[in-house]
N, C-alpha and C positions, 0 to 999 in steps of 0.2 A: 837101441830103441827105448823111447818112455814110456811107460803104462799111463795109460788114461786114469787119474785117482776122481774117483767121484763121493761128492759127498752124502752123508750119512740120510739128508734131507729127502734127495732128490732119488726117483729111479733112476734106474739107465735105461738108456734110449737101445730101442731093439729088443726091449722084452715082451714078453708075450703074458696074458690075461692072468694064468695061472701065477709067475714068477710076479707079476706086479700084484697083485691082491697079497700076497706070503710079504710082498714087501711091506706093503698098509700095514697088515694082522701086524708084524713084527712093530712097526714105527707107533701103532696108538697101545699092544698091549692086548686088545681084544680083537675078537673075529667079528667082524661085519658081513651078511651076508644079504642081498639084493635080489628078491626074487620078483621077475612080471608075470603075471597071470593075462593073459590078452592083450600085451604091451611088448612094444620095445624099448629095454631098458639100455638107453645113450649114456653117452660120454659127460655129457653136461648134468641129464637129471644125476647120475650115479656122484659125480662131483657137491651136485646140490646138497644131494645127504647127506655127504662126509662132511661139509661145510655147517650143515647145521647138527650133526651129531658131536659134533667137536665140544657146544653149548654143552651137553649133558652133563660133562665130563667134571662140569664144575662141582654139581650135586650130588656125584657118587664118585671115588675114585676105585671103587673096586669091581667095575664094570668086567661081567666075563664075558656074554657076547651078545648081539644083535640082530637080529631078523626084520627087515623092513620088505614088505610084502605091498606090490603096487599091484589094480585091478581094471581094469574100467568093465563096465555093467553099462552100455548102452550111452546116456549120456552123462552117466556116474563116473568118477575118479575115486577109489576108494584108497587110501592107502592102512596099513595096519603094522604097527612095531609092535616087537615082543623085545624086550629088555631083561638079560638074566646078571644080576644084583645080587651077589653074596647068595642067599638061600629062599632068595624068593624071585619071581618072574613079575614083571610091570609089562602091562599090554595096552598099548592106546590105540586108537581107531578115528578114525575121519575120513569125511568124504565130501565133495563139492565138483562144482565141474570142471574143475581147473587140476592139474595135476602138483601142481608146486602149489596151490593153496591147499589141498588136501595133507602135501607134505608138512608145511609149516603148522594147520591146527596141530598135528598129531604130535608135533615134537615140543608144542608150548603145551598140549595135554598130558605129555610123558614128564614133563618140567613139571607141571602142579601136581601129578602124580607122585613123584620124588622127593618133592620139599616137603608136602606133606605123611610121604612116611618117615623122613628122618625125621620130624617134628615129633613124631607118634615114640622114636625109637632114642629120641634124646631123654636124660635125666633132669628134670627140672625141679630137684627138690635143693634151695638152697641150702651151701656150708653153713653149719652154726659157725656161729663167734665165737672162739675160745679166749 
């Protein structure tokens, strides 16, 4: 008999929530974690995230982990990320009536959040000429 080889990309079919998130955590390096507060968090929103949390990735590589916390309030969609970055936490917030538009301010907020602390944490004193 052959063993099924699967690749490193993809899970395997047949696992269950726990074993596939361990798969995520392992594949980006950090923990993501998805919390709804008055919501059901799907297959597709949970998808959304990771699709745009991938973006982040650009402007920090030493991302340790993730908290995206979704709400609704009536006819609010709140969403709220906590980002923990080397020795400091980056928290954005947004809200709108849309659940996926709440999502996207918050991660273009977490973006100008980031560029502008490595901006703060660069050295800009130029080399002299020798």
């Amino acid at each position: 008999m052959k063993k099924k080889s699967y690749s490193s990309a993809q899970p395997k079919r047949g696992m269950d929530m726990a074993s596939k998130a361990k798969f995520e955590e392992d594949s980006l390096g950090y923990r993501v974690d998805v919390i709804g507060r008055n919501v059901q968090i799907t297959e597709p929103i949970r998808a959304y995230i990771w699709d745009k949390l991938d973006k982040i990735e650009r402007f920090h590589n030493h991302i340790m982990h993730v908290t995206v916390t979704l709400d609704i309030q009536k006819l609010e969609h709140l969403c709220t990320i906590l980002l923990k970055v080397d020795h400091i936490q980056v928290k954005s917030h947004a809200d709108s009536t849309d659940m996926y538009v709440s999502i996207d301010r918050a991660i273009d907020r977490l973006q100008s959040l980031l560029s502008r602390y490595k901006s703060r944490i660069q050295d800009h004193h130029k080399k002299k000429l020798s």
